[in-house]
C-alpha positions, 0 to 999 in steps of 0.5 A, a space after each residue: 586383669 581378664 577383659 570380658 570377651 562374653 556374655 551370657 544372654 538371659 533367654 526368659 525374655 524370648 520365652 516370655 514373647 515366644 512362649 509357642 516356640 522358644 522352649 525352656 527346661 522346666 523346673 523338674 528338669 532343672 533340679 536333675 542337672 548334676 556334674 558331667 552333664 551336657 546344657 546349652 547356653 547362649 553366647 554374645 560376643 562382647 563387644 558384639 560381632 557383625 556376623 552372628 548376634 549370638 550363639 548357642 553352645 554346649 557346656 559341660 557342667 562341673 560343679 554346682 551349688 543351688 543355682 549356680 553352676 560351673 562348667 566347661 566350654 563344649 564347643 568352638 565358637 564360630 564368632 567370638 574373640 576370645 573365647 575357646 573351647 575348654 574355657 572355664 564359665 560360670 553361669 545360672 539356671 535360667 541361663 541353661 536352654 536345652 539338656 542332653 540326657 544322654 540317660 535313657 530314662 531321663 530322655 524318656 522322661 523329659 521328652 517335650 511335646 513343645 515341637 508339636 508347635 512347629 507343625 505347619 500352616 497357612 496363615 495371613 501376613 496381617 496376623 503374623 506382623 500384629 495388624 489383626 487377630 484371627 478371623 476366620 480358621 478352617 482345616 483341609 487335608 494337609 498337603 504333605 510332603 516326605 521331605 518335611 520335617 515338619 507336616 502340614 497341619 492342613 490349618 487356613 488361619 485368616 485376619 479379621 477383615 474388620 480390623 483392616 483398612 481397605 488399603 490393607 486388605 486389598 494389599 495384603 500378599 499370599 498367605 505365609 506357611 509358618 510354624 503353627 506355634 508362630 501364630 499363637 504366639 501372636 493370637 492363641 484365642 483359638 489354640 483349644 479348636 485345633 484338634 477338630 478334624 479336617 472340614 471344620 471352620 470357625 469363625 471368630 464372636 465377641 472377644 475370644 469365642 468362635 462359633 462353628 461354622 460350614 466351610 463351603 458356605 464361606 467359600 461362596 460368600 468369598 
């Protein structure tokens, strides 16, 4: 008898809490996954290893049946036991991460605007670690640079003061430069604000609303 050197880990979960930045495949997508295609899935160890949590692979479908699919491993794994390239694996749709349309059309077709999310920002600690809500956001002229990979979006994004001790505000560090899709998955009350131009400024009301608001007069009551 065969130990169990693997599993395969259930990504909707993250989707669920990272809806802004952890993609999956939607449901068109899905039905075209057809023998010699190419998917991604994510490998644990079992018993899970100190050196990586888990690991994404390629696998290279060979059959399938509804929602069940078998394929071949595609890739070496860097960590787990076991486990070889060539192996035979047996798993779901909703397992499946990320395809490659190596088909020029499908390409075309199934091209995600999802990594629009991962453009930069500036934002409060406060509101990336769930202390606050969003506050107060304003847009200057990014500041670029051509090695990025992803650009400036020239978005400021400030706490609620409000919901803030004076211990914490007066704590809080420097503003993080994050993926802009991090801080909607925390707080995306304003993500319909984000195509205003450079020089427009918000400032949050009641529950989700955000009233215009001038940027230089909120600089001076600073």
């Amino acid at each position: 008898m065969t130990s169990t050197v693997f599993e395969l880990l259930d990504p909707r979960p993250n989707q669920l809490e990272a809806p802004y930045t952890f993609y999956l495949p939607g449901e068109e997508e899905l039905s075209e996954i057809a023998p010699g295609q190419l998917v991604q899935l994510i490998f644990r160890a079992v018993p899970p290893t100190e050196t990586y949590g888990a690991e994404r692979m390629w696998v290279k479908v060979e059959s399938r049946e509804g929602d069940r699919l078998t394929g071949i491993l595609d890739n070496d794994p860097a960590d787990i036991p076991g486990l070889e390239c060539g192996a035979n694996i047996d798993f779901s749709l909703f397992h499946i991460i990320s395809i490659d349309w190596e088909d020029p059309a499908q390409k075309e077709r199934f091209k995600s605007g999802f990594n629009r999310w991962f453009a930069r920002c500036f934002v409060d600690d406060a509101v990336l670690e769930g202390r606050a809500r969003v506050g107060f956001l304003y847009r200057e002229p990014p500041e670029h640079e051509e090695s990025d990979k992803y650009p400036d979006t020239g978005w400021r994004i400030r706490a609620d003061v409000d919901e803030l001790s004076d211990e914490e505000y007066n704590d809080d560090p420097s503003p993080s430069y994050v993926a802009i899709g991090a801080v909607l998955n925390r707080d995306d009350s304003f993500v319909d604000l984000l195509s205003s131009p450079v020089g427009s400024a918000f400032l949050r009301g009641e529950g989700d609303t955000y009233t215009p608001t001038d940027l230089d007069k909120n600089d001076d009551d600073d």
